[in-house]
Structures are given as structure tokens and as C-alpha cells.
C-alpha angles and dihedrals in degrees: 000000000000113000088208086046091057090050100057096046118102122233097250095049083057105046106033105036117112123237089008148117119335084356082060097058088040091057096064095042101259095134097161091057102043085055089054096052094045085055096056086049100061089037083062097049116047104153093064113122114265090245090055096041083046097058092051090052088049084046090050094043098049078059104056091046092051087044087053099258107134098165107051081033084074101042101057095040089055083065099055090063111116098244089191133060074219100071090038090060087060094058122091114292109271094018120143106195102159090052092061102039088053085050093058094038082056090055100053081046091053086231108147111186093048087064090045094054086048086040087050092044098049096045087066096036129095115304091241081082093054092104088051086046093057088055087061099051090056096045085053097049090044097044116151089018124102109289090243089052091058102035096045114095096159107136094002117147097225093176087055104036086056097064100035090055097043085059102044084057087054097051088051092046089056091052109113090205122020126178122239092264085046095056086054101048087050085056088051097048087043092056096026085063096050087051099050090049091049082059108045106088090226083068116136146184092254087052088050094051091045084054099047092048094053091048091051082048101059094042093051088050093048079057082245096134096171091065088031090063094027095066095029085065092055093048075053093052097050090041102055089101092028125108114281091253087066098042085041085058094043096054083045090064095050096053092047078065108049093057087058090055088041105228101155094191090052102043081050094054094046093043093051088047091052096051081048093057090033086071095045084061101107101183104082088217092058104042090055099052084052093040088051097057099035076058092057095050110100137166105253 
């Protein structure tokens, strides 16, 4: 492109036109291309905002990773962290753009508990970083697997691929022995369900708090009680106004992890919540799949 035509662009025609510019090349699946396009821009322009040159490193380097290129993928997303409390301050209100980034930067690493921890942050922030969220979700249920495989959704049945995952959880779950493969495919059908609700628009509260329970589920079972609670206190955060059989589950959860952490004053308080909420249930069905395993809950 026109070195005096770049120039003249403003950041936002650049970055934001459809079908134009570094986003042209991107469409048709050029992405080094597109990346090198979005860097002579900012070489050209170095007197953009750093929100707005963030985003455009975080842009390029979306690019290189979809185009296979971990390494310069990280770098250049590293760049596109907000150094200043400053510049954080000029994004949209809520917004938490450093978490996701980091997430994204974790999954290139291969550091998993360092995109948990974004994944974890972003599921009780503001709804504005629901899209970013949903991002998340994907990267954890991918992990280990290319960047484009995980971040693609084009032609995906979310309404399918939901069920089917939460039930493949299930069967491993079930499972009295499981390999070590088998352990972390249970973790990926466990997270790709919840990301394929979250993006069905049919998506509630009570579908969030089933996935998040599952989730806290498979991670107690695996013995790994920092998940385990991490996610247990989400499924509590979306099931605060939800019927007593969810907030019962969710306190479940808790205190399944909380055996595993062995926190003996915790697991006591959530066990104690959940056989409260066990007799507020008023479906008999119901009540007995949450009293059974309240039942099978025990201090070890």
C-alpha cells in the first residue's frame, strides 16, 4: 500500500473498516501480510495514542498467531499491554483489557494457570467484556491445540457441541480409572461446553451455573482445589437469584473444594448452606439428586 495513503489514514479508518486495509488481507487468510501492514503503520505513526497503538499490536499480533507465528505473536501482544493507569483510564468503562490480553499471551505460553486466573477475572467483571470472555472460554477449552483452531467459530453448532461436551465430561467422569490424556480431555469438554453455551443466545444464568459446576467438579476430582474453588465461586456468583437447587450446587461445589484444600471451617460453612437450600427445593426430583450427593460429601 501507499506509504503517503497510510499516513494519512486515521487510526480508526485503519483499524475499524471492514473489508479494508490490514482486515482485507486478514479476510482472505493472508495474516502475514495483514501483520505487516498493521507494523508500518505504526512506524509511520508515532505520535497515536497508546490505546489506540495497543490495540493495533494486539491486532498484529492476533495475526501472526492465526498465521502460525507464536513467537512474534507474543511479542507484539506484549506490546499491546496499557503500561499506565493513565491509558487504562481512555478505554471503554469496565473494560479489562490487560486481563485479556494476558489471557491470550497464556495461551501462546502454554501457561495454563495464568489464563485461568484471566479467564476467572473476566467471568465476574463488567458485561462489556463478555465478547473477550467468550474468547477465554475458547483458548481454555482448546489449550494445547493451534491459536486459529481455538479462536475460529465459523460454522460451529453451539447448540449441539454444548450438550455433547457437557456429556462427554459426564462419561469420563464416570469413569472409575482415566489415563492422563484422558484427565485432560475431561478438563477441555468441561470448558469447551461452557463456551459454546456462552455462546448460544439462548444462554442463562442457570446454564452458566451448571457449567461452572461441572467445571468445579472435574477439577475437585482431578485433587486440583484452587480451580476447583475458583470456578465454584463463579457458579455462586451467576446463582445468587437462581432457584435453591442451583445455589444449593453451587455451594456443593464449594464445599467439594474445599475438602480437597482442606479447609475444614470452609467445607463446614458451604456444606451447611447447601442442606439449607437442599430443603427450599421444593421438586422432589430435584431435591434428591442435591441431598445424595450432599450425602456423599464427607470430611477425609
Amino acid at each position: 500500500m501507499n506509504e503517503e495513503v497510510l499516513k494519512r489514514l486515521s487510526w480508526e479508518e485503519f483499524d475499524q473498516s471492514p473489508g479494508k486495509y490490514w482486515r482485507e488481507f486478514a479476510e482472505v487468510r493472508r495474516f502475514r501480510e495483514a501483520a505487516e501492514l498493521i507494523e508500518h503503520y505504526l512506524s509511520l505513526h508515532p505520535e497515536l495514542e497508546s490505546v489506540n497503538a495497543s490495540t493495533l499490536y494486539f491486532h498484529a499480533g492476533h495475526c501472526r498467531a492465526m498465521g502460525g507465528d507464536t513467537d512474534e505473536a507474543i511479542r507484539l501482544m506484549s506490546l499491546a499491554l496499557h503500561q499506565t493507569e493513565s491509558s487504562s483510564e481512555t478505554t471503554s468503562a469496565g473494560l479489562l483489557w490487560n486481563e485479556y490480553v494476558t489471557g491470550t499471551v497464556c495461551f501462546l505460553q502454554q501457561y495454563r494457570h495464568g489464563l485461568e486466573l484471566a479467564h476467572a477475572t473476566l467471568a465476574l467483571s463488567d458485561p462489556v467484556n463478555l465478547p473477550n470472555l467468550q474468547i477465554l472460554d475458547r483458548l481454555i477449552a482448546h489449550f494445547g491445540k493451534p491459536y486459529a483452531e481455538a479462536y475460529e467459530t465459523e460454522g460451529q453448532d453451539h447448540r449441539k457441541l454444548s450438550a455433547d461436551s457437557f456429556n462427554r465430561t459426564w462419561e469420563l467422569l464416570d469413569k472409575e480409572k482415566r489415563s492422563q490424556e484422558e484427565d485432560e480431555r475431561m478438563i477441555s469438554f468441561a470448558h469447551a461446553s461452557l463456551a459454546h453455551w456462552r455462546m448460544r443466545e439462548d444462554c442463562t444464568d442457570q446454564n452458566l451455573s451448571i457449567g461452572y459446576w461441572q467445571i468445579s467438579r472435574v477439577y475437585a476430582v482431578l485433587g486440583d482445589g484452587e480451580n476447583a474453588e475458583r470456578y465454584g465461586e463463579l457458579c455462586l456468583a451467576v446463582s445468587g437469584k437462581e432457584p435453591p437447587f442451583y445455589l444449593g450446587y453451587a455451594h456443593e461445589a464449594l464445599a467439594r473444594a474445599f475438602v480437597v484444600q482442606k479447609d475444614r471451617a470452609a467445607f463446614d460453612r458451604h456444606l451447611a448452606e447447601a442442606r439449607t437450600q437442599a430443603t427450599l427445593v421444593t421438586d422432589p426430583e430435584e431435591r434428591k439428586f442435591l441431598e445424595d450427593d450432599l450425602a456423599g460429601l464427607s470430611w477425609r
